[in-house]
C-alpha positions as CSV (number, residue, x, y, z in Angstrom):
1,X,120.9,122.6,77.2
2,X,117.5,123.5,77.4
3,X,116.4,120.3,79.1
4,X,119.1,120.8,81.7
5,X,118.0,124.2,82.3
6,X,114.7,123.1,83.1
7,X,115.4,120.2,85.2
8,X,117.1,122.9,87.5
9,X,114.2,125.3,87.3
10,X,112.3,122.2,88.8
11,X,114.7,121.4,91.1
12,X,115.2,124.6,92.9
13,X,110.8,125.4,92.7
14,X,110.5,122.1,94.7
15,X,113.5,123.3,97.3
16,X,111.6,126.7,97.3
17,X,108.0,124.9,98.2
18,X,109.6,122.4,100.8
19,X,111.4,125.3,102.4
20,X,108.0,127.0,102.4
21,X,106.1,124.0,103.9
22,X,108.9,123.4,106.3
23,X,106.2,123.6,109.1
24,X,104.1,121.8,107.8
25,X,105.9,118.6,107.1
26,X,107.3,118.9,110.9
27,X,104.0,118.6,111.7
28,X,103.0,115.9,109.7
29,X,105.9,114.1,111.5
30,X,104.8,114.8,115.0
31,X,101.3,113.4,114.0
32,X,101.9,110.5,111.7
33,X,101.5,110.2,108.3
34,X,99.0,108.0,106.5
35,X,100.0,104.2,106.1
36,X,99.5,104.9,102.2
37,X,103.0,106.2,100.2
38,X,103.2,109.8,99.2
39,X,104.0,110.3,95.8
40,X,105.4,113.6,94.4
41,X,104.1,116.6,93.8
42,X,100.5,115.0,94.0
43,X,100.8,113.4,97.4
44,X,97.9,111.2,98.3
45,X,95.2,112.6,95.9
46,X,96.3,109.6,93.6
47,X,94.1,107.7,96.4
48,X,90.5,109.0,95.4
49,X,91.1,108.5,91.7
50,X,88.2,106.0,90.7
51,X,84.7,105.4,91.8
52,X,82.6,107.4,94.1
53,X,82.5,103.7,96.3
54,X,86.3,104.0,96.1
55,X,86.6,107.6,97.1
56,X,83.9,107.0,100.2
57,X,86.7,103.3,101.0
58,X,89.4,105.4,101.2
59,X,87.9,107.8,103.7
60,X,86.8,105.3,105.9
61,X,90.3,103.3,105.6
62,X,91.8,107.0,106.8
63,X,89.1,107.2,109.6
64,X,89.9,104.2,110.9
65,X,93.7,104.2,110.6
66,X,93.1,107.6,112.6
67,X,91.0,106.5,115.7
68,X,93.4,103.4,116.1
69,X,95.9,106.1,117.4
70,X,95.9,107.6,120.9
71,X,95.4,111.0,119.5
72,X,93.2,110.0,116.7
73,X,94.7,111.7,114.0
74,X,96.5,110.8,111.1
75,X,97.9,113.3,108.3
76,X,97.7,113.1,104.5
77,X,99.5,115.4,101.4
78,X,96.3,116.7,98.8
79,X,99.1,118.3,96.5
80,X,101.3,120.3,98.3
81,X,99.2,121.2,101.3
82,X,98.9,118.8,104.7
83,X,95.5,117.7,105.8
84,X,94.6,116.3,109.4
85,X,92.2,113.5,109.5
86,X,90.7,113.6,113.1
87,X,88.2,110.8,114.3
88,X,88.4,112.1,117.8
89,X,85.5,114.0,119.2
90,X,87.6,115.9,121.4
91,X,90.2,117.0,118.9
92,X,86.9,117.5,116.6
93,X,84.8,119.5,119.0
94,X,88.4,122.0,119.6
95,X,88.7,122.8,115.5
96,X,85.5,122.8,114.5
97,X,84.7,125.5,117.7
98,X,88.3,127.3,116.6
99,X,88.5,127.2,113.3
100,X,85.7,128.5,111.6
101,X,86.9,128.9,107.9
102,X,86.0,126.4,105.5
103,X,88.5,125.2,103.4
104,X,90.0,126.6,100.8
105,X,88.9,122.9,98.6
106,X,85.6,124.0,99.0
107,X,85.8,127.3,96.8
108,X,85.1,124.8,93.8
109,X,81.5,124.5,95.0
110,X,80.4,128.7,94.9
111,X,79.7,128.0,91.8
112,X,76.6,126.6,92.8
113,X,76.2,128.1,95.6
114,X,78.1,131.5,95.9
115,X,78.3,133.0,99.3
116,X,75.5,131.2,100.8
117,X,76.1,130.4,104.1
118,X,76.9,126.9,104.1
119,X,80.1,127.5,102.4
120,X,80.5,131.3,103.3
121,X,84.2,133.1,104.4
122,X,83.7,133.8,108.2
123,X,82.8,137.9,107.3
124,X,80.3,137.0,105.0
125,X,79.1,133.8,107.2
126,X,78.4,135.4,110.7
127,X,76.2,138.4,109.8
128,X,73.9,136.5,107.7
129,X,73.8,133.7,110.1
130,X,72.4,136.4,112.8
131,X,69.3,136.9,110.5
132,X,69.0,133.2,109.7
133,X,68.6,131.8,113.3
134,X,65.4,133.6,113.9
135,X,63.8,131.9,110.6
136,X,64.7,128.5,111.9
137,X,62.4,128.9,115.7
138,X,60.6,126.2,116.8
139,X,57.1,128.5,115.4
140,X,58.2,129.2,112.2
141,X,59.4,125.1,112.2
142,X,56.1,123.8,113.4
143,X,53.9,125.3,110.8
144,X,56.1,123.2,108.1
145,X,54.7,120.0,109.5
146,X,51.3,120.3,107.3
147,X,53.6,120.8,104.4
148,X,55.3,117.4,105.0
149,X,52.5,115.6,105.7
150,X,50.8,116.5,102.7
151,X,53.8,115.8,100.5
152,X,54.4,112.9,102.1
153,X,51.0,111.8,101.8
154,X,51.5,112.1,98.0
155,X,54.5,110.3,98.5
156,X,52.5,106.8,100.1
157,X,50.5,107.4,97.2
158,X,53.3,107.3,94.3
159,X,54.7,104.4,96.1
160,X,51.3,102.5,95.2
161,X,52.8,101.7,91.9
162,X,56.0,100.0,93.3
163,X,54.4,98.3,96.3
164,X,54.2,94.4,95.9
165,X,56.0,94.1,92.4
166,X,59.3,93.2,94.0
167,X,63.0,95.1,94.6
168,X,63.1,98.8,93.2
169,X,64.8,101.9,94.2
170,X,63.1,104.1,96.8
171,X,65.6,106.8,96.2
172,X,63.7,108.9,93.5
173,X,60.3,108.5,95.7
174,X,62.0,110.2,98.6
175,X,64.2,112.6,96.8
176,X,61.3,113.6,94.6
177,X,59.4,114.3,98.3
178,X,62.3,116.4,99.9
179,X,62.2,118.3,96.9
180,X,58.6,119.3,96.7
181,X,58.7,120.1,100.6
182,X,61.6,122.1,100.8
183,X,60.7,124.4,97.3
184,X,57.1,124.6,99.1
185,X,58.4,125.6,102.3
186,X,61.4,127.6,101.1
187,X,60.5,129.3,98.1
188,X,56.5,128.7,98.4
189,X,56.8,127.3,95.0
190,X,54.5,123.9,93.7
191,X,57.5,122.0,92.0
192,X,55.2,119.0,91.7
193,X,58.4,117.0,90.9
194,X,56.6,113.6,92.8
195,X,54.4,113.5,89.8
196,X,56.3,115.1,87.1
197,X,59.5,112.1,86.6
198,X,61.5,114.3,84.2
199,X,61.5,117.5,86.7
200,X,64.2,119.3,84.7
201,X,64.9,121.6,88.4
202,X,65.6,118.4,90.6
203,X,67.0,117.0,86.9
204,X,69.4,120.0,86.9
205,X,70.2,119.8,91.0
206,X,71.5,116.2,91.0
207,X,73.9,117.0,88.0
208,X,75.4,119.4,90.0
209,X,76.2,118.1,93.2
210,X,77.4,115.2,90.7
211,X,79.5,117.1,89.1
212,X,81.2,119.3,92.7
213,X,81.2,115.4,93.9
214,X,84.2,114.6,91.7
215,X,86.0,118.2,91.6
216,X,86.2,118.3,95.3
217,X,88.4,114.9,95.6
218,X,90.5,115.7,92.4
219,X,92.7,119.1,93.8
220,X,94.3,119.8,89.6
221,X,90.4,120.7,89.0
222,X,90.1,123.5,91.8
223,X,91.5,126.1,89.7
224,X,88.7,127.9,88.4
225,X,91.1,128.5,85.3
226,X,91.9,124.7,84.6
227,X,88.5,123.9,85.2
228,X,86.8,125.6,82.9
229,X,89.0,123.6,80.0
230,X,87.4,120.7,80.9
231,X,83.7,119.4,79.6
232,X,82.9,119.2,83.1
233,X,82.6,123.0,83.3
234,X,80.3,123.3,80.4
235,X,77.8,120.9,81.6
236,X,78.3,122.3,85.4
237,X,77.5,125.8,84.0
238,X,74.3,124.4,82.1
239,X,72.8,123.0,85.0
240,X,73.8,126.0,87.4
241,X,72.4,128.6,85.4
242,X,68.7,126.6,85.2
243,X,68.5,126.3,88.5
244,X,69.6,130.1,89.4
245,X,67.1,131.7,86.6
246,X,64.3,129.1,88.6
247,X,65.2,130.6,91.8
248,X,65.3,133.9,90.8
249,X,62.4,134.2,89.4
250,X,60.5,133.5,92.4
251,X,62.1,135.8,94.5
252,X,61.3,138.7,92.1
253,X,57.6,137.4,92.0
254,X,57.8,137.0,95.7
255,X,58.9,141.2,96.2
256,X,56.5,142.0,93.9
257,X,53.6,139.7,95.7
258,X,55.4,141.1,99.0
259,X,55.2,144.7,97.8
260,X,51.5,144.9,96.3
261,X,50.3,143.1,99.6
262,X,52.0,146.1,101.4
263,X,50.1,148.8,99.0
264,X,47.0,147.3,99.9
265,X,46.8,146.8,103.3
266,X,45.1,149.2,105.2
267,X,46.2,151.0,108.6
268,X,43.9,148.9,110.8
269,X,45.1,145.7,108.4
270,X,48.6,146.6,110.4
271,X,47.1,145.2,113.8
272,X,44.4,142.8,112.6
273,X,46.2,140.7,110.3
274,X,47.2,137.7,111.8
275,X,50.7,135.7,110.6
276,X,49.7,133.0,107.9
277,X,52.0,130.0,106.5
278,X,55.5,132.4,105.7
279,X,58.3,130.5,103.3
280,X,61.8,130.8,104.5
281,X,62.6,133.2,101.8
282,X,59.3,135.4,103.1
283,X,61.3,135.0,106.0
284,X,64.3,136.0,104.9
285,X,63.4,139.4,103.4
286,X,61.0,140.2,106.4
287,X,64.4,139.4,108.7
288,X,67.0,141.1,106.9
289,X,65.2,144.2,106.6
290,X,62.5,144.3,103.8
291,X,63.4,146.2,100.8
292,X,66.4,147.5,102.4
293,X,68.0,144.3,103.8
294,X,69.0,141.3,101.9
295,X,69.4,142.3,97.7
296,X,68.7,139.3,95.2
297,X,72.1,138.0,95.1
298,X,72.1,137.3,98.8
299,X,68.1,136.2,98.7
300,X,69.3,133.8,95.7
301,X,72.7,132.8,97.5
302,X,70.2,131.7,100.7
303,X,67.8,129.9,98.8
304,X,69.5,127.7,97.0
305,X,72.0,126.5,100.0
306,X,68.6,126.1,101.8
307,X,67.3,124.1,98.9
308,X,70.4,121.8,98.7
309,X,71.2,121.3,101.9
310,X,67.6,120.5,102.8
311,X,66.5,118.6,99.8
312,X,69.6,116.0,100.0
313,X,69.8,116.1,103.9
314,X,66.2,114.6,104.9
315,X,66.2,112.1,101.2
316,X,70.1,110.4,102.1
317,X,68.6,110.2,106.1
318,X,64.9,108.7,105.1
319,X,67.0,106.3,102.5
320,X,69.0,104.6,104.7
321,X,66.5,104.8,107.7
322,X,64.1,102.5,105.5
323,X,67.4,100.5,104.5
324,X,68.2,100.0,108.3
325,X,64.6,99.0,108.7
326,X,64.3,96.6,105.8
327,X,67.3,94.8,107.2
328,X,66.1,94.9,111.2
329,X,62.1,93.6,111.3
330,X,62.4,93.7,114.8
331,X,63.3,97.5,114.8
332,X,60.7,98.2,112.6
333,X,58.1,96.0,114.7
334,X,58.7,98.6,117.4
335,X,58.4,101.6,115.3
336,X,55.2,100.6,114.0
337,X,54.1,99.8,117.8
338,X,54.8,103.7,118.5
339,X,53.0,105.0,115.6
340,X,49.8,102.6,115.7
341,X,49.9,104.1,119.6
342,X,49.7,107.3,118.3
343,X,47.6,107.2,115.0
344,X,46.2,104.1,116.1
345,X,44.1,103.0,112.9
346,X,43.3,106.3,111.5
347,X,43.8,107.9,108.4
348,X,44.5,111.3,110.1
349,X,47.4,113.2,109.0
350,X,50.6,113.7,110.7
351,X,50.8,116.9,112.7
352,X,53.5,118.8,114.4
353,X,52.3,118.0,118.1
354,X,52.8,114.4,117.4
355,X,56.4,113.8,116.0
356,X,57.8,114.4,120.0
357,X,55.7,111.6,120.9
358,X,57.3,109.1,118.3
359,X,60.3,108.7,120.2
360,X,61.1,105.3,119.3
361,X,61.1,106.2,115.5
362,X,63.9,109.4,116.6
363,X,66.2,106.9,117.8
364,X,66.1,104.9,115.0
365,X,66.7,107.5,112.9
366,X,69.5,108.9,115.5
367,X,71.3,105.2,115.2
368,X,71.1,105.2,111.1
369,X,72.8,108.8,111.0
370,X,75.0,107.3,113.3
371,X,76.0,104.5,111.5
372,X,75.3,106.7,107.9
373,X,75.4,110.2,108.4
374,X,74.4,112.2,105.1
375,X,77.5,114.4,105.3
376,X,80.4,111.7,106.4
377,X,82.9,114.3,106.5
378,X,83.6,118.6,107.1
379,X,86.7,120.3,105.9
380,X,88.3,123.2,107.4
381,X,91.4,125.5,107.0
382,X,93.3,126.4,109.9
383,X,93.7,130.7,109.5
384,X,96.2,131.1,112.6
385,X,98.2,129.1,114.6
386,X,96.3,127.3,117.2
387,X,97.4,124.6,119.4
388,X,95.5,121.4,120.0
389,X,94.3,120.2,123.8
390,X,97.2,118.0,122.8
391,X,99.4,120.6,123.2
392,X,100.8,120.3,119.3
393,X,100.5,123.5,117.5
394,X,99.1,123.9,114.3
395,X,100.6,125.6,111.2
396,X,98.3,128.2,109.1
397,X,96.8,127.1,105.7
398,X,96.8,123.4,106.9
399,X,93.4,122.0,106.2
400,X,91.2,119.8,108.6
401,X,89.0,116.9,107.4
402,X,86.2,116.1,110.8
403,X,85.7,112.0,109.7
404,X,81.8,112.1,110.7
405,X,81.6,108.8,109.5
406,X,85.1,107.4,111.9
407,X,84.2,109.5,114.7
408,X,80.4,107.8,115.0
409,X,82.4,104.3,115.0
410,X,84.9,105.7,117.3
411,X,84.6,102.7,120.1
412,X,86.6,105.1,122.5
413,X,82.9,107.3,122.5
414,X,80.5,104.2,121.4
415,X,81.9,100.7,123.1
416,X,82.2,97.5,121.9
417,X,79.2,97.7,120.0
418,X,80.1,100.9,117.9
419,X,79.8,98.8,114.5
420,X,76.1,97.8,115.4
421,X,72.7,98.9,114.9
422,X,71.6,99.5,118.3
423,X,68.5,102.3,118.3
424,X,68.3,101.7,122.0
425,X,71.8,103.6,122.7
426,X,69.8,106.9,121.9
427,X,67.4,106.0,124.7
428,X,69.6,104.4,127.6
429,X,72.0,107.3,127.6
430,X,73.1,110.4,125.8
431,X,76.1,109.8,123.6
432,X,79.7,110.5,126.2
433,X,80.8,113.5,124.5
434,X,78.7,116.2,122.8
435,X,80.8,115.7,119.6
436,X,80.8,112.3,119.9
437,X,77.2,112.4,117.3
438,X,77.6,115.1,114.8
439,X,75.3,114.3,111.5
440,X,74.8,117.7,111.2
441,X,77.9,119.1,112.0
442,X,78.6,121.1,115.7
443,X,80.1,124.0,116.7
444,X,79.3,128.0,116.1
445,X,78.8,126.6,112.0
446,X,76.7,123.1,112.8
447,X,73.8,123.0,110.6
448,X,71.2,125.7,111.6
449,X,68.6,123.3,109.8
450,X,68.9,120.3,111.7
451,X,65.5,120.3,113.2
452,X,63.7,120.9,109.5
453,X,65.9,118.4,108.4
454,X,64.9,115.5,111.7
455,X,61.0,116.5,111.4
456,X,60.9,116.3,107.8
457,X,62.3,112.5,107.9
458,X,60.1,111.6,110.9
459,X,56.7,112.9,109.2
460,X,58.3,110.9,106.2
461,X,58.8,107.3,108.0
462,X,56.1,107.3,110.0
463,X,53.8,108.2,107.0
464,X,55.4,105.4,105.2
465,X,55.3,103.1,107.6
466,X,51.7,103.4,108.4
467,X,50.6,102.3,105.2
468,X,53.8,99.9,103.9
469,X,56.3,97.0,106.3
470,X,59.1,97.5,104.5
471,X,61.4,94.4,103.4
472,X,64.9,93.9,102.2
473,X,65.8,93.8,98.2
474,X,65.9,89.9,98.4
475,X,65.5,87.3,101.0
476,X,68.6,86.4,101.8
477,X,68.8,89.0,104.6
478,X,72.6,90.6,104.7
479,X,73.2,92.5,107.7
480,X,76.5,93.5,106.5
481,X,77.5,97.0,106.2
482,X,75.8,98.7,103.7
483,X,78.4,99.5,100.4
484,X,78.4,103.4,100.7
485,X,79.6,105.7,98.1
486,X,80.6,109.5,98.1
487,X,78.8,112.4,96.1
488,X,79.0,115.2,98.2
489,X,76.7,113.3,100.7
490,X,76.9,109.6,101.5
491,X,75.2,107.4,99.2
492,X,74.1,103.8,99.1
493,X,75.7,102.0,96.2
494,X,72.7,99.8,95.1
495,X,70.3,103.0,95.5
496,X,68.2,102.2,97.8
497,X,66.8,99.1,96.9
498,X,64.4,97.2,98.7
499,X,60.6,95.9,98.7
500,X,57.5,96.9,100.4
501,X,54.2,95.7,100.9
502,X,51.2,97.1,101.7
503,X,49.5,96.7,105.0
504,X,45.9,95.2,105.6
């Protein structure tokens, strides 16, 4: 009896939920389901069980399935909700510029980052990006320069020890330099990690975005209230809390350093002092009002979304760059052309006026975030009902996944060609639709560090590259696709590996 009563319960709650998502299952019929069966009550989530290589497959098989149809969009069930996968730049641009919430899935990373900005609701999002434009201005941008060019000067050092001993990983030599730059020009804090190879901060970092890696694919573990039964949680919580205590730390040395400067300046100090080397969190407080603006939690919430977002960014970016270079001599021929035109054979650092003149070494770059953009895919949540250029309306609460990685392959936007590394493309002509190249994301919420991020990786390479030619892991040269995993951003599978050698 009790069985039978319970088989109804479950039959009427899944009437109840279809008649609830009546709209939204019309509208996964007007746009076309996934080739992949849906399964009950989980959908298609079944699909990124496995490996982070499988997970990163799976949404490249979707991207592609959804730029092989006119309206380059296919539907898939996470659950009981309907997501869109769009590999259209159009269709993109539209959502991305309309719908400005992220998605709900999402929530399961504040617990890294809380409110900060990157994965803020709208209210929370637009005010603070207001105060955080002004930080990122081409000034306060080009006196960060000396600070990668020093750490990436360490960096060609370090490498010294791996340079002409065969195939290793260059992953921890770059990641190790993003790290050190963007806690120096962030927080204004010496992490040192380049020389210190058991950093317990970066250490902590990497667990984390780990660990939000698998959550976000796996929609039973976004309940905060399920997922803090698993082990998961625990170690999440471990490695979250080092890093906030780090973080806040500085900021209350920084008021305190902030507020005894104050104290001692004196009234003709007001109008003689000239504007040093600020950090972004200087910045911040100055911007947002001083002791009256921005409190801790919002200082802290800033920080460390600046701190991710830039350490990961530039290292995934400067990774494959030197994988696409390793595996194109002839690209990187050129590159060094530009740079010995610039540095010529000096030892002189790099400095802010002369990354515009390495224009050779941007499109390279350009092509390789093309072809491997750190962040290979944005998810939204549609808030209202909006219609697309198409003229099919969307339901509320449907989520959107922009397919970065499809949309740069797109051969509507990039020809023929669109699977090839071609740096030249980003010199002939600009791509044929603004969204059409997007490694940073576009629209009102594009990444407000994209600059930061494309100087850091430039002052990297052609540091780099000045003193090393850089060579694939063996010599059988594979100019395959590279084997790409997910984890949070796009990640090579082998880690980086390839050779260098030192130049005489």
């Amino acid at each position: 009896m009790l069985g039978q009563i319970l088989v109804l319960v479950l039959i009427i709650w899944v009437l109840v939920l279809r008649w609830q998502r009546r709209k939204m299952i019309d509208l996964s019929h007007k746009l076309g389901s996934t080739n992949h069966r849906t399964l009950p009550f989980v959908g298609h989530a079944y699909m990124f069980l496995g490996s982070d290589e499988h997970r990163m497959s799976q949404f490249q098989n979707l991207g592609r399935e959804a730029y092989d149809k006119d309206d380059g969009v296919v539907t898939i069930w996470q659950g009981h909700r309907l997501y869109l996968v769009i590999s259209d730049a159009v269709v993109a641009e539209f959502v991305l510029k309309t719908c400005l919430e992220k998605d709900d899935a999402l929530k399961c990373l504040h617990l890294m980052t809380g409110n900060g900005s990157i994965f803020a609701p709208v209210n929370i999002w637009r005010p603070r990006r207001k105060i955080l434009a002004p930080t990122f201005s081409p000034k306060n941008l080009a006196q960060f320069a000396q600070i990668f060019s020093r750490q990436s000067s360490i960096m060609v050092e370090q490498l010294q020890a791996a340079a002409g001993k065969g195939a290793f990983s260059i992953w921890q030599y770059l990641t190790t330099y993003t790290m050190d730059s963007v806690c120096e020009s962030t927080l204004g804090v010496l992490v040192n990690s380049q020389k210190q190879t058991e950093q317990p901060f970066l250490k902590a970092f990497d667990e984390c975005t780990q660990l939000d890696s698998s959550r976000l694919v796996q929609p039973w573990l976004h309940n905060e209230a399920v997922y803090k039964l698993t082990p998961a949680y625990k170690r999440h919580v471990r490695c979250r809390n080092y890093v906030v205590k780090f973080v806040e730390e500085v900021i209350q040395a920084k008021r305190q350093s902030l507020k005894k400067e104050k104290e001692a300046m004196t009234e003709s100090d007001k109008y003689t002092k000239q504007d040093g080397l600020k950090t972004f969190l200087e910045l911040l407080i100055d911007m947002s009002g001083g002791d009256r603006g921005y409190t801790d939690l919002e200082l802290r919430e800033e920080t460390v979304v600046l701190v991710l977002a830039g350490t990961d960014t530039s290292a995934v970016g400067t990774a494959f760059t030197s994988m696409m270079l390793s595996k194109y001599p002839d690209v990187q021929d050129k590159v060094y052309e530009e740079i010995q035109e610039v540095f010529g054979d000096s030892k002189r650092p790099v400095v802010a006026e002369d990354l515009p003149c390495l224009k050779y070494l941007d499109a390279v770059i350009r092509e390789t975030l093309r072809l491997y953009p750190p962040v290979p895919i944005i998810a939204r949540k549609v808030d209202k009902e909006v219609s697309l250029p198409s003229g099919v309306t969307l339901v509320k609460e449907c989520g959107l996944v922009v397919n970065i990685w499809s949309i740069h392959r797109n051969p509507r936007y990039w020809g023929s060609d669109a699977e090839q590394f071609r740096p030249e493309r980003f010199l002939d002509a600009p791509p044929t639709h603004p969204a059409a190249f997007m490694p940073f994301s576009h629209g009102p919420r594009a990444c407000i560090g994209y600059q930061y991020a494309m100087m850091s990786m430039k002052t990297a390479m052609a540091a780099l590259l000045r003193q090393y030619k850089i060579m694939p892991a063996s010599d059988d040269v594979d100019l395959k696709p590279l084997r790409v995993k997910f984890d949070v951003m796009m990640r090579d599978v082998d880690n980086f590996t390839l050779q260098l050698q030192e130049r005489v």
